[in-house]
C-alpha positions in Angstrom: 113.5 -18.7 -94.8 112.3 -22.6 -94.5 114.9 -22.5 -91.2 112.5 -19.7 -90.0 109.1 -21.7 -91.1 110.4 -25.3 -89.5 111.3 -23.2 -86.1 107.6 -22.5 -85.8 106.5 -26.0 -86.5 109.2 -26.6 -83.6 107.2 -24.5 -81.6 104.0 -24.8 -82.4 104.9 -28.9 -81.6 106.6 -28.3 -78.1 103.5 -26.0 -77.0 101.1 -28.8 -78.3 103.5 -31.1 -76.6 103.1 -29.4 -73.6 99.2 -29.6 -73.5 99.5 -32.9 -74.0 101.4 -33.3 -70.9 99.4 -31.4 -68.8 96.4 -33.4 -69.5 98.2 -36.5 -68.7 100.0 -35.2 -65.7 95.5 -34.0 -64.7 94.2 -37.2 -65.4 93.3 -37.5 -61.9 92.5 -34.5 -60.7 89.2 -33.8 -59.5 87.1 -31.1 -62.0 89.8 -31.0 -64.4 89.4 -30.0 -68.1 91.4 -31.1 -71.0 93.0 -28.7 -73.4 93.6 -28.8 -76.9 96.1 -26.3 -78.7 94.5 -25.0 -81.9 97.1 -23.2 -84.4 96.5 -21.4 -87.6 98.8 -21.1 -90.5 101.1 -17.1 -91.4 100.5 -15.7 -94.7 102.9 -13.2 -95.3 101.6 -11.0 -98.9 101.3 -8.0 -100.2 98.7 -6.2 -102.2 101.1 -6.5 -105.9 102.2 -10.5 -105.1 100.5 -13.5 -107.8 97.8 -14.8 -105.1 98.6 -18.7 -106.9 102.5 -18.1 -105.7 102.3 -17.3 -101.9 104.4 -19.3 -99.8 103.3 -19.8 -95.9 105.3 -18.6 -93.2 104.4 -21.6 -90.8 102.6 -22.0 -88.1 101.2 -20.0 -85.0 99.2 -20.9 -81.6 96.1 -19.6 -82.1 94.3 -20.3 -78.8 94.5 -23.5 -76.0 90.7 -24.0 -75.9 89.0 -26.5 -72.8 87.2 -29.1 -73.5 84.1 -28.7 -71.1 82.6 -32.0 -71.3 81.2 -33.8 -68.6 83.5 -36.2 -66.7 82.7 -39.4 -64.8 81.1 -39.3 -61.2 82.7 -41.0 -58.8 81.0 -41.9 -55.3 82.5 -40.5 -52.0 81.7 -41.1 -48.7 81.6 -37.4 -48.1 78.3 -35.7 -48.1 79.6 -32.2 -48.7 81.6 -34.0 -51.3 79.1 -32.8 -54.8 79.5 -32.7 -58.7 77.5 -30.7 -60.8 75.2 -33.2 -63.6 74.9 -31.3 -66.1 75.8 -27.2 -67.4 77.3 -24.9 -64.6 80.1 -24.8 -62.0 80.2 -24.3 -57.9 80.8 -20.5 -56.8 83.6 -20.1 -54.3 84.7 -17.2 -52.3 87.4 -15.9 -50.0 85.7 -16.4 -46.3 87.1 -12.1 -45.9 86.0 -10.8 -48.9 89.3 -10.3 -49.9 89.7 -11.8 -52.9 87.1 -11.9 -56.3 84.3 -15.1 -57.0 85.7 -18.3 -58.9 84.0 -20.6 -60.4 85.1 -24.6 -60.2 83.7 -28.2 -61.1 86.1 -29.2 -58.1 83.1 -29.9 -55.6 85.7 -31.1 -53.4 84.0 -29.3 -50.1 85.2 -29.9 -46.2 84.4 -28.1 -43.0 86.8 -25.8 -41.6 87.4 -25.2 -37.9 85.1 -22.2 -38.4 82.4 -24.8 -39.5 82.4 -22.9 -43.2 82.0 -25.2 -46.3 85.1 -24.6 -47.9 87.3 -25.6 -51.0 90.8 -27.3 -51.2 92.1 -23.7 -51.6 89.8 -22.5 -48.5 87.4 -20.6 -50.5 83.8 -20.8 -49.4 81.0 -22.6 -50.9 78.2 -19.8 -51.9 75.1 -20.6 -51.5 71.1 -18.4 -52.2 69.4 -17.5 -49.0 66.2 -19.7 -48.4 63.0 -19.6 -46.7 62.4 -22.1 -43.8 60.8 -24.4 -46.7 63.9 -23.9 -48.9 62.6 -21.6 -51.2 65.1 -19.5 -52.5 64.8 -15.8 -51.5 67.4 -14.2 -53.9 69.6 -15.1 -57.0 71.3 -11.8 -56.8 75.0 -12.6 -57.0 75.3 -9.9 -54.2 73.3 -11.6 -52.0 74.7 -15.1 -52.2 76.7 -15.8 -49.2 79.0 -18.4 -47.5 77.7 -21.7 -46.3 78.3 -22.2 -42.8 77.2 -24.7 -40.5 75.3 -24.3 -37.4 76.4 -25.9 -34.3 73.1 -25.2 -32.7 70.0 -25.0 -33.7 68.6 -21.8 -32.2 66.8 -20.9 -29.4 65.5 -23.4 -27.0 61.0 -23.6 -27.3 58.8 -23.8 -24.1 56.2 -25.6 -24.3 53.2 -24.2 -24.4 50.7 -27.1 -25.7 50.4 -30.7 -24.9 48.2 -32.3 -27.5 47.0 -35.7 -26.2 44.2 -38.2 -27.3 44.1 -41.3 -26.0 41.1 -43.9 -25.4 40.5 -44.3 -21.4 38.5 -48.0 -20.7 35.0 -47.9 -19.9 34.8 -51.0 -17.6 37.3 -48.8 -15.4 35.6 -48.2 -11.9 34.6 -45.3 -10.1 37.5 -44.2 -7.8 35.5 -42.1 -4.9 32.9 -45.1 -4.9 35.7 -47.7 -4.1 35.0 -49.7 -0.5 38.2 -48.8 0.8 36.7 -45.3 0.8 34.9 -43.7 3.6 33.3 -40.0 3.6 34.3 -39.3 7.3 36.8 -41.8 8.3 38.5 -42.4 4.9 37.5 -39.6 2.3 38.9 -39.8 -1.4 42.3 -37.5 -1.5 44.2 -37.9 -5.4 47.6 -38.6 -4.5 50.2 -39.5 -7.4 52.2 -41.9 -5.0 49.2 -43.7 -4.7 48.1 -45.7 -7.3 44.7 -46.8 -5.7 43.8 -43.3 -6.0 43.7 -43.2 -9.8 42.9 -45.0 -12.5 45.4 -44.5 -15.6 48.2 -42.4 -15.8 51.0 -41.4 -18.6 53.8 -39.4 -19.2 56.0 -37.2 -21.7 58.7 -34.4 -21.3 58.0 -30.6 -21.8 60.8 -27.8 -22.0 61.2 -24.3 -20.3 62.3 -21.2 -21.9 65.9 -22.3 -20.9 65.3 -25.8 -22.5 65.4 -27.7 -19.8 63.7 -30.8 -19.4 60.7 -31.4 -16.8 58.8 -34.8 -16.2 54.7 -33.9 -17.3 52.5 -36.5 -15.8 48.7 -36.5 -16.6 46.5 -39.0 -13.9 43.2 -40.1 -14.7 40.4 -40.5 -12.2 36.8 -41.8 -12.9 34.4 -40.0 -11.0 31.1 -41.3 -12.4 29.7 -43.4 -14.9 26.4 -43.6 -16.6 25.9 -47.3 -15.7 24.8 -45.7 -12.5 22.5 -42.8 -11.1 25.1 -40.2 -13.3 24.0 -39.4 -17.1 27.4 -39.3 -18.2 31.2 -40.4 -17.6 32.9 -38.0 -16.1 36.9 -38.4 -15.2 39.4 -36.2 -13.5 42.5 -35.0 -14.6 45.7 -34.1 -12.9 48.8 -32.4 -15.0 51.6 -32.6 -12.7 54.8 -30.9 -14.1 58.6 -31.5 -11.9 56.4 -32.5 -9.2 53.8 -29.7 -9.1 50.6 -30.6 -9.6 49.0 -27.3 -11.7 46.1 -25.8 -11.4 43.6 -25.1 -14.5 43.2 -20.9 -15.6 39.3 -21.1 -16.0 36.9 -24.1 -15.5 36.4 -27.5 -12.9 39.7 -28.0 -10.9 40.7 -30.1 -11.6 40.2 -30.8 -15.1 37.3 -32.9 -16.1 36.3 -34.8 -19.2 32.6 -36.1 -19.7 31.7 -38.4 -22.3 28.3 -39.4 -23.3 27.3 -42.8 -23.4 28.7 -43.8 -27.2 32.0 -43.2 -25.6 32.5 -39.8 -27.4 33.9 -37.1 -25.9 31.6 -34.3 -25.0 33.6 -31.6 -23.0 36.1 -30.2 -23.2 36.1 -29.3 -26.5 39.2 -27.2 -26.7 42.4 -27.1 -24.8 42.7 -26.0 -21.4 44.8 -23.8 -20.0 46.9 -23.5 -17.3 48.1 -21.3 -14.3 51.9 -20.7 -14.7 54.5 -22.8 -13.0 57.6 -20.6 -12.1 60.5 -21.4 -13.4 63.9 -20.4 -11.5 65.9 -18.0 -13.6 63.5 -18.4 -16.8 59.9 -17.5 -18.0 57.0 -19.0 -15.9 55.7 -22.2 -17.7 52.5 -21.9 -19.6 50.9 -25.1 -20.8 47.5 -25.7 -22.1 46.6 -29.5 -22.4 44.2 -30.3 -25.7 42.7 -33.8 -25.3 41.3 -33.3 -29.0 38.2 -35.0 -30.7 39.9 -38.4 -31.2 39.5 -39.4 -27.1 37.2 -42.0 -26.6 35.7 -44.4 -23.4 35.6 -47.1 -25.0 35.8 -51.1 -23.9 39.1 -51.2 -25.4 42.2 -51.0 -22.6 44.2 -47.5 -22.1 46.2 -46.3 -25.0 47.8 -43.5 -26.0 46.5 -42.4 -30.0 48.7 -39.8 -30.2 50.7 -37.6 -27.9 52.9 -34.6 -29.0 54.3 -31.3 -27.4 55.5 -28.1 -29.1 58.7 -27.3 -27.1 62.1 -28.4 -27.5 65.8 -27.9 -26.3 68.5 -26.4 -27.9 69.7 -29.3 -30.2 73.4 -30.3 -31.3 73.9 -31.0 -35.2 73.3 -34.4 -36.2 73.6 -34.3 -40.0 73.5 -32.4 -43.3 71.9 -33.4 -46.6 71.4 -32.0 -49.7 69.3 -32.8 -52.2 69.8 -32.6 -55.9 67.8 -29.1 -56.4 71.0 -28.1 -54.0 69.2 -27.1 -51.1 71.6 -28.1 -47.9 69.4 -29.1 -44.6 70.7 -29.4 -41.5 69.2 -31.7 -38.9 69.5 -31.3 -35.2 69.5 -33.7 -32.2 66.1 -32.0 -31.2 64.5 -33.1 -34.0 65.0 -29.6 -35.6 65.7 -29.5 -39.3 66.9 -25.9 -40.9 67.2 -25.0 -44.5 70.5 -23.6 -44.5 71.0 -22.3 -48.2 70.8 -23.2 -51.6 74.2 -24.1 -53.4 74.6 -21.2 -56.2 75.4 -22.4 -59.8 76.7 -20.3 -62.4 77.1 -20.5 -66.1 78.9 -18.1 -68.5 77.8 -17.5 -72.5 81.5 -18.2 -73.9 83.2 -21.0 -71.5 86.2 -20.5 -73.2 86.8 -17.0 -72.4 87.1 -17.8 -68.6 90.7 -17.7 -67.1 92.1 -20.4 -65.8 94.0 -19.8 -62.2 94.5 -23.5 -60.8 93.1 -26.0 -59.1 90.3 -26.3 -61.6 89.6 -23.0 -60.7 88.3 -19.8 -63.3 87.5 -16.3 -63.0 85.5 -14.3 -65.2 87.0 -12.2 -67.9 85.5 -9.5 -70.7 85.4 -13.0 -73.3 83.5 -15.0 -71.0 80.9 -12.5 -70.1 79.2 -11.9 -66.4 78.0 -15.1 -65.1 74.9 -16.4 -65.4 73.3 -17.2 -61.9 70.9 -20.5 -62.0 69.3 -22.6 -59.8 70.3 -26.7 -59.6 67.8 -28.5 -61.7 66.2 -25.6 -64.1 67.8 -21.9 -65.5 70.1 -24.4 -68.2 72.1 -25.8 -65.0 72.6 -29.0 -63.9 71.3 -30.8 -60.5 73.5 -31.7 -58.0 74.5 -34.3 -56.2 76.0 -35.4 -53.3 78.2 -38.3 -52.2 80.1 -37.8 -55.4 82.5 -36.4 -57.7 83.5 -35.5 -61.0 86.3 -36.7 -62.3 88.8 -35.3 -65.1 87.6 -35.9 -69.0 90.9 -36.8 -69.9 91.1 -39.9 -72.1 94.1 -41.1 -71.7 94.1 -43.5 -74.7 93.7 -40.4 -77.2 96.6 -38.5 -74.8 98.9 -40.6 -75.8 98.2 -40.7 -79.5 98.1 -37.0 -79.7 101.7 -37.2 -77.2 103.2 -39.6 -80.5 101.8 -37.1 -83.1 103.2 -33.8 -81.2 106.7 -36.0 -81.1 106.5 -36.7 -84.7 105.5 -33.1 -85.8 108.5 -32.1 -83.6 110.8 -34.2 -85.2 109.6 -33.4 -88.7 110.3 -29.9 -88.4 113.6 -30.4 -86.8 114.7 -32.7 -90.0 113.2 -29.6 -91.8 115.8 -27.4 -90.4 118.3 -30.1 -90.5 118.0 -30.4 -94.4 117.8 -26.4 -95.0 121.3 -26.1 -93.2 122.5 -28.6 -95.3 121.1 -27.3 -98.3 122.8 -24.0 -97.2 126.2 -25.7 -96.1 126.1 -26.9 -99.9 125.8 -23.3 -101.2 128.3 -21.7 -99.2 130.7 -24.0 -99.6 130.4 -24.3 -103.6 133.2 -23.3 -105.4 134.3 -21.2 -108.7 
């Protein structure tokens, strides 16, 4: 019977052995968890046996329980590289749908050649769909989805606004009331490739539906000024857009600004619109040029306030971020920046009931109970961050102590069985 007993202890030392191990042989792998073997003693009675004279029948594994503490971060140059501060893990998924959600600390993420965010073992980041402000839409586990990055950002913009203010010099002179001009044998004509026949000019690009580039020059021309017989300072404007000049929908043509004598500007007041420049194989061009309430004559020289444009190209991606709530922004080489999702973190109400499958990988079972869908920072989970990792919680030090106390259990029970055979040698081999 003790041969029995010690062959348990045997066991129950090589399976405690073999945790052991594994946590050594996972001391560096990224997200791992340690293990410890937990055993329980047999108690073999019946309902008639003394309670004060029951022998044990050894030992048995009762359970190899993870320890889910929190490992040291690590910096990485990656910034899809991300560990999880705090409760929760990553959800990954089978880009086809094929195979069932896991759940990992590994936040060990790359790009594939299909641009998703993907996993050592090729599963796909989820993520919650977002607004355009990164609000999260849905924590539905059915409506998280795979992160994937956009090569593009969209749709090319026209332009359809120019918003310009700018301060225009009062000392500048009246262009039609030059000497060089002559009503009948020398009358004033605008004419960009002329620069006697204007006073300022500036520039800035503006996109058609296709997203295309085209130069948009606005010219300046003073055509009276309140130092003389006029009452106010009035200039001309010329938009000229890939060499057109355009014409304006309603109003003066060309376009005129009038300033009263503090330098303010009285009219106009609102943007004004423009006639539509064709545009070969696209939509016409529709502009409208706002000079604002921050354009001034003043003594000052010409300079631009501010000067902006709603349209842009199609950009290329430039770079992705994500913050520590776990919202992932890309930025695009037209100055675009979309929200692209918000990573999904789970947590479970019995950790230990969730099955291990490799890699630092788990799956849900009946012990560990549905998961618990959270959002980085609040719902119980940790944040997230980026540039980093988590390493294993193995402590190596206490490894090897526990490696020396498995080997000595082992050999105790082995000297165990050792001295029952001997003890049972004796006996058989006793003589009348």
């Amino acid at each position: 019977m003790a041969m029995y007993t010690s062959l348990t202890g045997l066991n129950a030392a090589q399976t405690d052995l073999s945790t052991t191990s594994n946590n050594i042989a996972n001391v560096g792998t990224i997200g791992f968890k340690r293990s410890r073997a937990e055993f329980g003693d047999i108690i073999s009675s019946s309902a008639l046996q003394s309670a004060g004279r029951v022998a044990g029948s050894g030992t048995a594994l009762k359970t190899i329980k993870q320890q889910f503490t929190q490992g040291a971060i690590q910096s990485s140059l990656n910034v899809m590289d991300m560990s999880i501060m705090g409760e929760g893990f990553f959800m990954v998924k089978s880009t086809s749908g094929t195979t069932d959600m896991s759940f990992t600390r590994n936040g060990s993420f790359s790009v594939n050649s299909d641009r998703f965010v993907v996993d050592s073992g090729g599963q796909a980041l989820q993520v919650y769909p977002v607004n355009d402000s990164g609000t999260v839409i849905s924590t539905s586990i059915s409506d998280t989805r795979a992160l994937r990055l956009p090569l593009t950002s969209g749709q090319p913009r026209a332009t359809t606004g120019i918003n310009l203010a700018l301060n225009l010099p009062s000392d500048a002179e009246v262009i039609p009331n030059n000497p060089i001009y002559d009503p009948v044998t020398n009358p004033y004509t605008f004419n960009p490739d002329s620069p006697t026949t204007y006073n300022k000019m500036t520039s800035t690009t503006v996109y058609d539906s296709l997203g295309n580039p085209l130069a948009a020059e606005i010219y300046y021309v003073r055509t009276s000024s309140s130092n003389s017989a006029a009452t106010t300072n009035d200039w001309n404007v010329h938009l000229i857009v890939d060499g057109t000049e355009l014409t304006p929908s309603s109003g003066a043509s060309p376009m005129q600004l009038s300033f009263d004598t503090n330098g303010q500007l009285v009219t106009p007041t609102t943007g004004i619109g423009f006639n539509p420049l064709p545009i070969p194989g696209g939509d016409p061009l529709t502009v409208s040029l706002d000079h604002g309430t921050a354009t001034t004559q003043y003594s000052d020289p010409f300079s631009i306030i501010s000067f902006t444009q709603d349209g842009f190209p199609s950009g290329r991606l430039d770079s992705v971020t994500v913050d520590s709530d776990g919202v992932v922004r890309a930025s695009f080489t037209n100055g675009e920046t979309q929200a692209l999702g918000k990573v999904a973190v789970a947590s479970f109400a019995n950790l230990n009931g969730l099955k291990q499958t490799g890699d630092a990988h788990y799956t849900a079972t009946g012990l560990s109970g549905a998961p618990i869908l959270g959002e980085a920072g609040s719902s119980g989970v940790g944040t997230i961050r980026s540039g980093s990792l988590e390493q294993s919680n193995v402590d190596i030090t206490e490894e090897l102590v526990n490696l020396i106390t498995a080997q000595r259990n082992f050999q105790a029970n082995a000297k165990a069985i050792e001295t029952d055979s001997t003890m049972t040698s004796a006996i058989i081999n006793i003589r009348s």
